[in-house]
CHARMM internal coordinates of N, CA and C (Angstrom, degrees):
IC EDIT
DIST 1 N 1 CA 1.4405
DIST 1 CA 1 C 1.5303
ANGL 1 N 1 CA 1 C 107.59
DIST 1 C 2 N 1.1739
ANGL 1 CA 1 C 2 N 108.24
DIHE 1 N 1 CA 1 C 2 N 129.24
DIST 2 N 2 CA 1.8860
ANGL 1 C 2 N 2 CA 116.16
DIHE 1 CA 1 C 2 N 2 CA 179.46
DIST 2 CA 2 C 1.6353
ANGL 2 N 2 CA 2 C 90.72
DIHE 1 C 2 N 2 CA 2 C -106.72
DIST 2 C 3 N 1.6522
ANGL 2 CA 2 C 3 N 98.10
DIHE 2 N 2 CA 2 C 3 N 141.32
DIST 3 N 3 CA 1.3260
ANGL 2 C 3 N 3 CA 131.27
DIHE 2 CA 2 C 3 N 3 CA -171.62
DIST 3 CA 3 C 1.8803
ANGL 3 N 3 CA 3 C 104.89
DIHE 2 C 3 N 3 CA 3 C -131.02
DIST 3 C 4 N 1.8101
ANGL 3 CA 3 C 4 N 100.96
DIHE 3 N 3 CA 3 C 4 N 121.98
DIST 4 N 4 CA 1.3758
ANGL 3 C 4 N 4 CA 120.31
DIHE 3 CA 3 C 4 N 4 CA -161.12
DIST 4 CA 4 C 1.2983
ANGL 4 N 4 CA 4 C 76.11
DIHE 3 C 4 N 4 CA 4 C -79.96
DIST 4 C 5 N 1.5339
ANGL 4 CA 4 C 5 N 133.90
DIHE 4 N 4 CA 4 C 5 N 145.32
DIST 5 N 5 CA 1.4294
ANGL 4 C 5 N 5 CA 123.93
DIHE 4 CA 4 C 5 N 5 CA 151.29
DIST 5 CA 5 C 1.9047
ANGL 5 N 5 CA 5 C 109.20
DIHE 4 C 5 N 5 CA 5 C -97.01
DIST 5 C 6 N 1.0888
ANGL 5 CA 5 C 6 N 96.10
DIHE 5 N 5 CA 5 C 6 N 12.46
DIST 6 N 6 CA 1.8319
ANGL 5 C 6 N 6 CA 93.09
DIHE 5 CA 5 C 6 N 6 CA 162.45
DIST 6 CA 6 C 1.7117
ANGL 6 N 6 CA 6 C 127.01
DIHE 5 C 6 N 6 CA 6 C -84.32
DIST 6 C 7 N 1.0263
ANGL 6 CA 6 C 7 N 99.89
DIHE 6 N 6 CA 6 C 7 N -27.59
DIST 7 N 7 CA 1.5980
ANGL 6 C 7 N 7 CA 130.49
DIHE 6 CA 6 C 7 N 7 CA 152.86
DIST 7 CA 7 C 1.4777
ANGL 7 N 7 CA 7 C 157.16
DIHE 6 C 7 N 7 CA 7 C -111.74
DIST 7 C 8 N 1.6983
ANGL 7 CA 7 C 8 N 96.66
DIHE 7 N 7 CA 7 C 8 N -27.81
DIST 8 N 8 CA 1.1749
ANGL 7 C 8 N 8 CA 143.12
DIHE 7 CA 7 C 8 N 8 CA 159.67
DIST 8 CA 8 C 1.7427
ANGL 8 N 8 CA 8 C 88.89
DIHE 7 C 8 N 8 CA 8 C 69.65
DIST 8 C 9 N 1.5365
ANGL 8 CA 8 C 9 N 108.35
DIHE 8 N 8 CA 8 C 9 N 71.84
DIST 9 N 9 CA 1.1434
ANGL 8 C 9 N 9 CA 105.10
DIHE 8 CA 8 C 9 N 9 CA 173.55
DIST 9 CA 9 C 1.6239
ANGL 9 N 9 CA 9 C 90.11
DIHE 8 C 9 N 9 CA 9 C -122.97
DIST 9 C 10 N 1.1910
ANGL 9 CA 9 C 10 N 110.94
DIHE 9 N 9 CA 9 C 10 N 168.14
DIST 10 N 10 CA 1.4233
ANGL 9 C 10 N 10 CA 125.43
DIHE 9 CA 9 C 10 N 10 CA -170.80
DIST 10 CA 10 C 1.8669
ANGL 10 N 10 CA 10 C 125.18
DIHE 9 C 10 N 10 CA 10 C -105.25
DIST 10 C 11 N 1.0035
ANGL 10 CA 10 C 11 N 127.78
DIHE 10 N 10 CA 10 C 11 N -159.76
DIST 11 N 11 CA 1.5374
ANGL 10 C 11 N 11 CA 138.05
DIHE 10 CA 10 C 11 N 11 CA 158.40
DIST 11 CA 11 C 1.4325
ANGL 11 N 11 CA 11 C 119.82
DIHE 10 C 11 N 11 CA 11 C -66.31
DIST 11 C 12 N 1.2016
ANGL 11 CA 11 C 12 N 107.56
DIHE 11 N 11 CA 11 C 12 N -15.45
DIST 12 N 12 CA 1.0707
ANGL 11 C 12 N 12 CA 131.53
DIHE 11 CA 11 C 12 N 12 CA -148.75
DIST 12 CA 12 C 1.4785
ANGL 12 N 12 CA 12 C 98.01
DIHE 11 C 12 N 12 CA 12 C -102.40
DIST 12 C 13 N 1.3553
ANGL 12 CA 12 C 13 N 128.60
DIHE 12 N 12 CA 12 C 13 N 103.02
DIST 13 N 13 CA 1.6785
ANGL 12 C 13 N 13 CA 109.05
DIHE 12 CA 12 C 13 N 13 CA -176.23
DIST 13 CA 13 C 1.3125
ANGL 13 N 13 CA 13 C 101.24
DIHE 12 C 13 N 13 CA 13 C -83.12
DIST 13 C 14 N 1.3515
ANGL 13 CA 13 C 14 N 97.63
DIHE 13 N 13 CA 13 C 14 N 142.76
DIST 14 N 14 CA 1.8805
ANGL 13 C 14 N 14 CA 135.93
DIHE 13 CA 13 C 14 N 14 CA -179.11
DIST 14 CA 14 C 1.2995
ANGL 14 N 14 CA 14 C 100.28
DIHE 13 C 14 N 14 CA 14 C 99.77
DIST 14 C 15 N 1.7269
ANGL 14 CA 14 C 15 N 126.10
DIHE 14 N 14 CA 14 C 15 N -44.53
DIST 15 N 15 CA 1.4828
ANGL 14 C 15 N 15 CA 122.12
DIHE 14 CA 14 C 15 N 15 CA -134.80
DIST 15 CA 15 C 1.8405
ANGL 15 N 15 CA 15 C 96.86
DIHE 14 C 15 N 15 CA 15 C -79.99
DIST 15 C 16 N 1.1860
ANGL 15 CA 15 C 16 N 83.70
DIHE 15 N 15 CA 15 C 16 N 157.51
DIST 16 N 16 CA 1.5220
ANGL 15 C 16 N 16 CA 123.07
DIHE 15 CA 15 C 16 N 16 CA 171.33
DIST 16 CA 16 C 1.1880
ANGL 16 N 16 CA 16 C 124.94
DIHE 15 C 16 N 16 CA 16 C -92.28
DIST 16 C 17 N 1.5542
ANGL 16 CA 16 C 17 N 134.94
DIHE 16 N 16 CA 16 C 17 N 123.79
DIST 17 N 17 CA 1.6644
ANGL 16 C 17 N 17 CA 108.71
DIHE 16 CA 16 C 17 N 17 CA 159.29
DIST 17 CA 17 C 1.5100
ANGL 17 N 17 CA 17 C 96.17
DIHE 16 C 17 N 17 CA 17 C -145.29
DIST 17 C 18 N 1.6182
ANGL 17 CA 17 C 18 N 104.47
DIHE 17 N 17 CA 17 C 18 N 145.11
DIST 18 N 18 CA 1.3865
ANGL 17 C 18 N 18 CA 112.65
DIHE 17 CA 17 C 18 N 18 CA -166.50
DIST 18 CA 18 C 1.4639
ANGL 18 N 18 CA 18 C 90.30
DIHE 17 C 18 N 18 CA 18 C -136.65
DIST 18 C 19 N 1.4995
ANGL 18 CA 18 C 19 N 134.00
DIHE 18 N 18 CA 18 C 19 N 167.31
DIST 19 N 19 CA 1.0037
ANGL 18 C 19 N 19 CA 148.83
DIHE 18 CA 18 C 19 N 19 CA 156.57
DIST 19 CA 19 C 1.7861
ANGL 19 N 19 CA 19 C 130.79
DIHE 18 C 19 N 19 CA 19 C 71.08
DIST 19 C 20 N 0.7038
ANGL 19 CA 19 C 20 N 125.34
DIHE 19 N 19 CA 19 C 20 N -127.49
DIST 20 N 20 CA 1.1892
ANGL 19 C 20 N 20 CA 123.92
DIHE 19 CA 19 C 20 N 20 CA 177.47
DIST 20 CA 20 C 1.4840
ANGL 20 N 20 CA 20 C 121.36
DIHE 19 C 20 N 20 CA 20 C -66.91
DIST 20 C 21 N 1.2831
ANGL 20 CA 20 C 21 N 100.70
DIHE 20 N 20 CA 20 C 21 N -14.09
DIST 21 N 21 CA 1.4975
ANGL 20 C 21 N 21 CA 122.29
DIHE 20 CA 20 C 21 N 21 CA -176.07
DIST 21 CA 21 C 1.4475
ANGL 21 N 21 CA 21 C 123.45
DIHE 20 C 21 N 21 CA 21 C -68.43
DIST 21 C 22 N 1.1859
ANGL 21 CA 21 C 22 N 115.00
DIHE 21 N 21 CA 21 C 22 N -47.75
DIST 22 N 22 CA 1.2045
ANGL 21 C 22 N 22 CA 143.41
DIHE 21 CA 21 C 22 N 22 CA -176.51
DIST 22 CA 22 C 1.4604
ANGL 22 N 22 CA 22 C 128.41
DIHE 21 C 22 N 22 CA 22 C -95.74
DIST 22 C 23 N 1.2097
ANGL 22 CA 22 C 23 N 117.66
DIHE 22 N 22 CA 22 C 23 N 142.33
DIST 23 N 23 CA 1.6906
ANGL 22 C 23 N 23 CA 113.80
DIHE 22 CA 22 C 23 N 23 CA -170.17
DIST 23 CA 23 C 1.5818
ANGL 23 N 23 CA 23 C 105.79
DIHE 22 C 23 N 23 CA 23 C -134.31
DIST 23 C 24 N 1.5184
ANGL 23 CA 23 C 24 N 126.24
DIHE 23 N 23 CA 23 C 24 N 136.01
DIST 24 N 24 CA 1.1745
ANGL 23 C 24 N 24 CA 122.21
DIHE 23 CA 23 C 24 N 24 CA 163.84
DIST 24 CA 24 C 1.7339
ANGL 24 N 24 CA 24 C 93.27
DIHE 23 C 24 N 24 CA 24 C -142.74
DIST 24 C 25 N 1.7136
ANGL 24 CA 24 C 25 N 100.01
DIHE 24 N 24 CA 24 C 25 N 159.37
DIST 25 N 25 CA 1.6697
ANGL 24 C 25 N 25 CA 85.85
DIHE 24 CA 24 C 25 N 25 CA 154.92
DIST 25 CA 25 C 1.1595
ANGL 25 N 25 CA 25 C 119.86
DIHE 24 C 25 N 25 CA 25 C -63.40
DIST 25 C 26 N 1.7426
ANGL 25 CA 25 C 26 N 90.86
DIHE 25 N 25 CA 25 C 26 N 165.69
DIST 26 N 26 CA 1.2775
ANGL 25 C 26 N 26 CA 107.73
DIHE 25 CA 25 C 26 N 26 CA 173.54
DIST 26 CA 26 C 1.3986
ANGL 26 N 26 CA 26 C 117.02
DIHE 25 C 26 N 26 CA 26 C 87.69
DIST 26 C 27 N 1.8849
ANGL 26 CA 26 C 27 N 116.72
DIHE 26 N 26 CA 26 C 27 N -21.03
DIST 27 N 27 CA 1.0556
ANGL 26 C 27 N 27 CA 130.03
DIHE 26 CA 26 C 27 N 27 CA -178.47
DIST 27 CA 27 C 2.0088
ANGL 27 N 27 CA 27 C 130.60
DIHE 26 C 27 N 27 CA 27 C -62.90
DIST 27 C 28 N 1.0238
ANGL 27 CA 27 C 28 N 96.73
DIHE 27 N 27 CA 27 C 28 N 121.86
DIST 28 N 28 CA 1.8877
ANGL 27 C 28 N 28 CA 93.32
DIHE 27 CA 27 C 28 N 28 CA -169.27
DIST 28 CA 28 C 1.5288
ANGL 28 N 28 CA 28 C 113.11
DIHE 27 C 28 N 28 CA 28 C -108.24
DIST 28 C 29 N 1.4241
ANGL 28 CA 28 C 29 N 108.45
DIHE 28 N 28 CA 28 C 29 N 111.13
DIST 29 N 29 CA 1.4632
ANGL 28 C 29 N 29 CA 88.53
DIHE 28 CA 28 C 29 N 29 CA -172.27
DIST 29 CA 29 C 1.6719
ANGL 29 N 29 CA 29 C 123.58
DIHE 28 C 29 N 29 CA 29 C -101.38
DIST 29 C 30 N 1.7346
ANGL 29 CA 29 C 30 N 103.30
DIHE 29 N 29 CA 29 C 30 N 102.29
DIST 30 N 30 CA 1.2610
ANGL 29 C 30 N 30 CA 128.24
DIHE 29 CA 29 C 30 N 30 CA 178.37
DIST 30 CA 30 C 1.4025
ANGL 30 N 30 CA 30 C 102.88
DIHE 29 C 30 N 30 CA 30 C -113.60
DIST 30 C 31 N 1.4637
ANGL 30 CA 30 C 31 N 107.16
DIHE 30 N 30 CA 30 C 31 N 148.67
DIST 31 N 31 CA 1.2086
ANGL 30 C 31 N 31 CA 120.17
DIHE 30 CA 30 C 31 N 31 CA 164.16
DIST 31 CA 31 C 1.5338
ANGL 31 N 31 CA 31 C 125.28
DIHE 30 C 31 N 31 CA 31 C -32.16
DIST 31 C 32 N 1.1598
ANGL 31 CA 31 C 32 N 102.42
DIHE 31 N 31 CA 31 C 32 N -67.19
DIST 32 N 32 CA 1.0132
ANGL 31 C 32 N 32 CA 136.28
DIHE 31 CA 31 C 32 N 32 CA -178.75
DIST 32 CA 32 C 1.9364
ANGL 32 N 32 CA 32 C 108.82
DIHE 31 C 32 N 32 CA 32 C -38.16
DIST 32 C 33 N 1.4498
ANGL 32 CA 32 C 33 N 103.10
DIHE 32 N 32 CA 32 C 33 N -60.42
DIST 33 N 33 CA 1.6499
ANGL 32 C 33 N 33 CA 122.81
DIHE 32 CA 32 C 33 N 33 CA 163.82
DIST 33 CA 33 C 1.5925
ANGL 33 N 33 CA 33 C 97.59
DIHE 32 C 33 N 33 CA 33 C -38.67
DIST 33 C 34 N 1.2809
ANGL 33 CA 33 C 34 N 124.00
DIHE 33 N 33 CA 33 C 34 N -35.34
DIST 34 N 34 CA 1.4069
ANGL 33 C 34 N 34 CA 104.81
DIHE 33 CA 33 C 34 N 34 CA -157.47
DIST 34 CA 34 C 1.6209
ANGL 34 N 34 CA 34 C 111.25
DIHE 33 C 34 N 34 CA 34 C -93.59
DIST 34 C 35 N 1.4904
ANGL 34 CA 34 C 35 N 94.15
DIHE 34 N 34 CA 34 C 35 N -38.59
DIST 35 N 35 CA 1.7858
ANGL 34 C 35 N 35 CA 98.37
DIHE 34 CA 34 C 35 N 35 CA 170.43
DIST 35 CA 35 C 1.3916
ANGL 35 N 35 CA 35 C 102.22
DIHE 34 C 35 N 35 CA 35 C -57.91
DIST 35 C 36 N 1.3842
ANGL 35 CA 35 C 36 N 146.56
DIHE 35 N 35 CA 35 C 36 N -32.40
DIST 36 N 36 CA 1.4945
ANGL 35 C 36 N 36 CA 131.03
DIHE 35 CA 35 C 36 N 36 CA 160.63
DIST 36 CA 36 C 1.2574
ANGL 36 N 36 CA 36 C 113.81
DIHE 35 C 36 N 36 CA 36 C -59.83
DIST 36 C 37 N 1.2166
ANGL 36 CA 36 C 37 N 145.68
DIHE 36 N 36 CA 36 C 37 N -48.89
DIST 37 N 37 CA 1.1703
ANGL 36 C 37 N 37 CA 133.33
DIHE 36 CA 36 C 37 N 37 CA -155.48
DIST 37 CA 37 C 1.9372
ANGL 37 N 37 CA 37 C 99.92
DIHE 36 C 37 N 37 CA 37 C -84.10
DIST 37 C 38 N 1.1206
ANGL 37 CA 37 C 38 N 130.35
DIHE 37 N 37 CA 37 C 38 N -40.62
DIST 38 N 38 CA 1.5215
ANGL 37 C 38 N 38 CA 162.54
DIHE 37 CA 37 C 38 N 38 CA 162.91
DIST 38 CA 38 C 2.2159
ANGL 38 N 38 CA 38 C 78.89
DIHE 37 C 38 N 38 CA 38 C -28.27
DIST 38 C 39 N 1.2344
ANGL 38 CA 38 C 39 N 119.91
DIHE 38 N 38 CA 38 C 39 N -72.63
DIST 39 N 39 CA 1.1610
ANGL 38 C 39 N 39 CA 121.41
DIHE 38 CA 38 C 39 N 39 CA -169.32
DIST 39 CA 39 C 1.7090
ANGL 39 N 39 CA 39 C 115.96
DIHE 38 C 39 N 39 CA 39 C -66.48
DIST 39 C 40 N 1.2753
ANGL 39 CA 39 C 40 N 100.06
DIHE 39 N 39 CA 39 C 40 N -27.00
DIST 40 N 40 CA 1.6894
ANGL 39 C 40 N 40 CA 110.84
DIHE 39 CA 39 C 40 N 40 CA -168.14
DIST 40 CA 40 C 1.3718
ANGL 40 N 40 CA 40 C 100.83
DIHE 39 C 40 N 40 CA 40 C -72.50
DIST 40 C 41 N 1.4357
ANGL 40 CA 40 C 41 N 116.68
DIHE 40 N 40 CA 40 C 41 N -42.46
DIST 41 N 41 CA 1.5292
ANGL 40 C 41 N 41 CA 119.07
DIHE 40 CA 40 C 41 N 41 CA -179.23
DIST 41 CA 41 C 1.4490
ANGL 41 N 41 CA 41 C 108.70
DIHE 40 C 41 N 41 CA 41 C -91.46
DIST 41 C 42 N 1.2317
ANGL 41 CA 41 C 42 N 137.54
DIHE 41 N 41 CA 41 C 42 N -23.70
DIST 42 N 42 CA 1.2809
ANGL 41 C 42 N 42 CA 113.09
DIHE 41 CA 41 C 42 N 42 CA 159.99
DIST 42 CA 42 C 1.4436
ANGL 42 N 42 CA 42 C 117.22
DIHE 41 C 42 N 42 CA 42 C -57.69
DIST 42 C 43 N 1.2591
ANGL 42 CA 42 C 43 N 123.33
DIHE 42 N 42 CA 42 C 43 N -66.80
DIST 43 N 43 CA 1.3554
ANGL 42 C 43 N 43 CA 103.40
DIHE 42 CA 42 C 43 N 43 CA 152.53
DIST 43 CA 43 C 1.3575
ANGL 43 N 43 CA 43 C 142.88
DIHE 42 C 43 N 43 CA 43 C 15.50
DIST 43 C 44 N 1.0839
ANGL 43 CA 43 C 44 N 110.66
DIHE 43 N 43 CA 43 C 44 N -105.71
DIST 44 N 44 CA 1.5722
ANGL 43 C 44 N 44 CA 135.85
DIHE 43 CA 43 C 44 N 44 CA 154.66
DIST 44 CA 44 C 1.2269
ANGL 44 N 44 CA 44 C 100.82
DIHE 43 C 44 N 44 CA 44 C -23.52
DIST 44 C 45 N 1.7785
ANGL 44 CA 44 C 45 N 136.07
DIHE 44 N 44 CA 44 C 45 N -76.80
DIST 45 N 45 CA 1.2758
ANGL 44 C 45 N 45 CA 122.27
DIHE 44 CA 44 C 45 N 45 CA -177.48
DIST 45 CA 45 C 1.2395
ANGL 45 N 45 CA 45 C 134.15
DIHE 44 C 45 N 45 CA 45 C -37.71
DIST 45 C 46 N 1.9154
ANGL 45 CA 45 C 46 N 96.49
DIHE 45 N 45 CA 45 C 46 N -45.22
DIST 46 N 46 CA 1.1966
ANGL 45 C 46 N 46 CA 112.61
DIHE 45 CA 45 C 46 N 46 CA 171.76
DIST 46 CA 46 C 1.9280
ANGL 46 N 46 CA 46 C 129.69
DIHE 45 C 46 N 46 CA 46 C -46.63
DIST 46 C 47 N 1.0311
ANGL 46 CA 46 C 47 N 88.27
DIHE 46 N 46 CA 46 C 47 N -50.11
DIST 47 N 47 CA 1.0246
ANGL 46 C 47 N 47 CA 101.77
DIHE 46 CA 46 C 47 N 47 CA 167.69
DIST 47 CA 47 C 2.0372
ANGL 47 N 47 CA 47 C 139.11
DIHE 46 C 47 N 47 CA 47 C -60.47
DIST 47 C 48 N 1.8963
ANGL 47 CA 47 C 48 N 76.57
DIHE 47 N 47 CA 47 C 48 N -46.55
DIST 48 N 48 CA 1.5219
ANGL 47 C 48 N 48 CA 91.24
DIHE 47 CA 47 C 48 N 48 CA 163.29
DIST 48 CA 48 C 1.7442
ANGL 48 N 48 CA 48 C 130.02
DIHE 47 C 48 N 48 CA 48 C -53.80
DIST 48 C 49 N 1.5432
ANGL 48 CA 48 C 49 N 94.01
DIHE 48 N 48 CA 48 C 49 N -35.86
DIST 49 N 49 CA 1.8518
ANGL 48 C 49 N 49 CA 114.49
DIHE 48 CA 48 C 49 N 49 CA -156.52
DIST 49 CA 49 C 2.1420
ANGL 49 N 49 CA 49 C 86.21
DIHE 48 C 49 N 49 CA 49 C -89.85
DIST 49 C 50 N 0.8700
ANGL 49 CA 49 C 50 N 106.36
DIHE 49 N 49 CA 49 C 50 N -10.08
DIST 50 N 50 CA 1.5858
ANGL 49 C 50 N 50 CA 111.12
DIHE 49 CA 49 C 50 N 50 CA -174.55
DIST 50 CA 50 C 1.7520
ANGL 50 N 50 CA 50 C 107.21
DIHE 49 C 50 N 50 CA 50 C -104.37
DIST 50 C 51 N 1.0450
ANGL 50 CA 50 C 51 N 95.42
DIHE 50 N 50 CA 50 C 51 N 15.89
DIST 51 N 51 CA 1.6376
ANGL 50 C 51 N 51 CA 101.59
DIHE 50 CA 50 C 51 N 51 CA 168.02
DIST 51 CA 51 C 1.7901
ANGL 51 N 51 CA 51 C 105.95
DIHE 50 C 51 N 51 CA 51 C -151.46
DIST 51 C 52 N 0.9360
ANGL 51 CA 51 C 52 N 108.44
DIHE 51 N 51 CA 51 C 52 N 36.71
DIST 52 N 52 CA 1.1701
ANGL 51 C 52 N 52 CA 108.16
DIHE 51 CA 51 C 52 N 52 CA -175.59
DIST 52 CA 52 C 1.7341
ANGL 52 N 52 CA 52 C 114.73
DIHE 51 C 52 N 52 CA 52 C -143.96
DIST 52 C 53 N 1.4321
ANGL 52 CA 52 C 53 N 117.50
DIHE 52 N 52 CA 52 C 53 N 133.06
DIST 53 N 53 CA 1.2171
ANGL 52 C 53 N 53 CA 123.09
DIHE 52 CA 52 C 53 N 53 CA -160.40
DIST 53 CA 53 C 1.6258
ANGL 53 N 53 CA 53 C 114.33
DIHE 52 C 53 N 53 CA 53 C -96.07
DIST 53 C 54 N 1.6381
ANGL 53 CA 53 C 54 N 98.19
DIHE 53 N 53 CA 53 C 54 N 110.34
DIST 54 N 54 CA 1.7046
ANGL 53 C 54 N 54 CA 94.04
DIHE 53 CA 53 C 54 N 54 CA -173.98
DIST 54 CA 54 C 1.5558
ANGL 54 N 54 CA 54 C 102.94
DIHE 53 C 54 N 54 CA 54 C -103.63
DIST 54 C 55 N 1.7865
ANGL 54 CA 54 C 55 N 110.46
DIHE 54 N 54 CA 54 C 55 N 130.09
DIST 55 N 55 CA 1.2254
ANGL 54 C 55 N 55 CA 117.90
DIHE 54 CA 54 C 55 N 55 CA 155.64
DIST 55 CA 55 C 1.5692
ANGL 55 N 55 CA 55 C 129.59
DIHE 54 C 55 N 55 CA 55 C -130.56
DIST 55 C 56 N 1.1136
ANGL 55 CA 55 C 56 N 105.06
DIHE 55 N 55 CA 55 C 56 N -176.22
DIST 56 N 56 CA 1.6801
ANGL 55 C 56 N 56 CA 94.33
DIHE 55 CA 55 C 56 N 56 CA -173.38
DIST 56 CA 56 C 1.5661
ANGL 56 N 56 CA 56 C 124.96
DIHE 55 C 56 N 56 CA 56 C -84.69
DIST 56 C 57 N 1.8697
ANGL 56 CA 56 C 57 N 89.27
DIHE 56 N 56 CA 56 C 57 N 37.10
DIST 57 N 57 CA 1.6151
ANGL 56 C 57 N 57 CA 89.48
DIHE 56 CA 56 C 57 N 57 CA 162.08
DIST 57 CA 57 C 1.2245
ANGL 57 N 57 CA 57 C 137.16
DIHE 56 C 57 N 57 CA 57 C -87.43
DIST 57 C 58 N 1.6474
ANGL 57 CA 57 C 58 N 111.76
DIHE 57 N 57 CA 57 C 58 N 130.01
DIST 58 N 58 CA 1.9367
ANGL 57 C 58 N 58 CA 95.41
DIHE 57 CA 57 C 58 N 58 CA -164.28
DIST 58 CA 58 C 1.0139
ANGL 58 N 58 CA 58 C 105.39
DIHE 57 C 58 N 58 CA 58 C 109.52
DIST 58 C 59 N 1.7883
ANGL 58 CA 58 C 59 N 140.77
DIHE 58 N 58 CA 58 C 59 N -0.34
DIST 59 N 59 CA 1.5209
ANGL 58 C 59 N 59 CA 125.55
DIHE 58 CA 58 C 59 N 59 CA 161.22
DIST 59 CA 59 C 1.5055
ANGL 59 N 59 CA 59 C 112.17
DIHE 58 C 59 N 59 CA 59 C -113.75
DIST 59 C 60 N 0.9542
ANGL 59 CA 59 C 60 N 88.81
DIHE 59 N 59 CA 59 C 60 N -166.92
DIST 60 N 60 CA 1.4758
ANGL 59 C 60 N 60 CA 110.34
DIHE 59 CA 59 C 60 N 60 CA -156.86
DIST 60 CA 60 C 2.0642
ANGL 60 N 60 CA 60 C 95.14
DIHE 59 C 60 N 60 CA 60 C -65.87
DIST 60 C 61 N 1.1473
ANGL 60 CA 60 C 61 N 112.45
DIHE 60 N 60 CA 60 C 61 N -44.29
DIST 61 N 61 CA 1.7957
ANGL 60 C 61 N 61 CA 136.29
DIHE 60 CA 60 C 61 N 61 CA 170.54
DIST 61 CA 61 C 1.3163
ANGL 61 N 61 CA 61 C 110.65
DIHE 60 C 61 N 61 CA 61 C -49.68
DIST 61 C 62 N 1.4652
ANGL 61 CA 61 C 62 N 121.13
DIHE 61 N 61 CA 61 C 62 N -6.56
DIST 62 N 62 CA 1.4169
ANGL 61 C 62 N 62 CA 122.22
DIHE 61 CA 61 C 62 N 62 CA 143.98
DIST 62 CA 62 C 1.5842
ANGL 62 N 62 CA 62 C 133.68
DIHE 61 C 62 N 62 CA 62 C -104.78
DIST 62 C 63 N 1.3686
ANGL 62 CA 62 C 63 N 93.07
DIHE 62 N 62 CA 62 C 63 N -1.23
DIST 63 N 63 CA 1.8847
ANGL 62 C 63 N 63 CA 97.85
DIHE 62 CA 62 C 63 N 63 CA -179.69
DIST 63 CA 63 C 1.5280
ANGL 63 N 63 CA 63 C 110.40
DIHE 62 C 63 N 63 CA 63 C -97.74
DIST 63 C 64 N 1.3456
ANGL 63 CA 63 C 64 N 122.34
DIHE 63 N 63 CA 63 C 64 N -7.25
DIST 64 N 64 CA 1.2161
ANGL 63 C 64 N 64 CA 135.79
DIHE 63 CA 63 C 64 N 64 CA 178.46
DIST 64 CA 64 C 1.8926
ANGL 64 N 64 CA 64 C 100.99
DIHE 63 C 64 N 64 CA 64 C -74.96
DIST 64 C 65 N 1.5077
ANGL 64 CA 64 C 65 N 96.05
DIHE 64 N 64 CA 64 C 65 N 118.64
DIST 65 N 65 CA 1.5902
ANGL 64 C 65 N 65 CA 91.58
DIHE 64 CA 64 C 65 N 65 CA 178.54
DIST 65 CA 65 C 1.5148
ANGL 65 N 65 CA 65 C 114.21
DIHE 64 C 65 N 65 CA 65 C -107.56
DIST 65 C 66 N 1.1784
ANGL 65 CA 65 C 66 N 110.46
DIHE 65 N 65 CA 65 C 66 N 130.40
DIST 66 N 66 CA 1.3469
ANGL 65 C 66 N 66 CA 132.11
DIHE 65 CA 65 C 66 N 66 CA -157.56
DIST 66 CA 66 C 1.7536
ANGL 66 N 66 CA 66 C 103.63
DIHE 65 C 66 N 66 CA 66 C -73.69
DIST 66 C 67 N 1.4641
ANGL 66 CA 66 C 67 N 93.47
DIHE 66 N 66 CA 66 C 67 N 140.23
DIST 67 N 67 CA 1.3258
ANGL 66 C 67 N 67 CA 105.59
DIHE 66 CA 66 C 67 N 67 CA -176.65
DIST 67 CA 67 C 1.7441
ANGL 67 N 67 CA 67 C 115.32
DIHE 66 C 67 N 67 CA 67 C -86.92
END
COOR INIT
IC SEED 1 N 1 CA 1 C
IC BUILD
């Protein structure tokens, strides 16, 4: 799995990996590294979930058959 460190999103479409989890060069694993990366992808999500259209496809409020 390759990890963007501009977002630290992966191969993986949607996924995330932050912290101990994840390896790129160059990578140092301090605490400290992780509360940055912890912010970089909120971010990014943030951003992601704010362009993105949520409806009630996929719950339970569609398997109910209408009388």
């Amino acid at each position: 799995m390759t990890v963007d460190t501009a977002d630290y999103s992966t191969s993986v479409p949607g996924a995330r990996t932050i912290s101990s989890i994840n390896a790129y060069p160059g990578k140092l694993k301090l605490m400290l590294c992780g509360f940055h990366e912890v912010a970089l992808v909120a971010q990014s999500t943030y951003h992601l979930l704010l362009h993105k259209q949520f409806g009630p496809e996929g719950t339970t409020a569609n398997d109910i058959p209408t009388l």
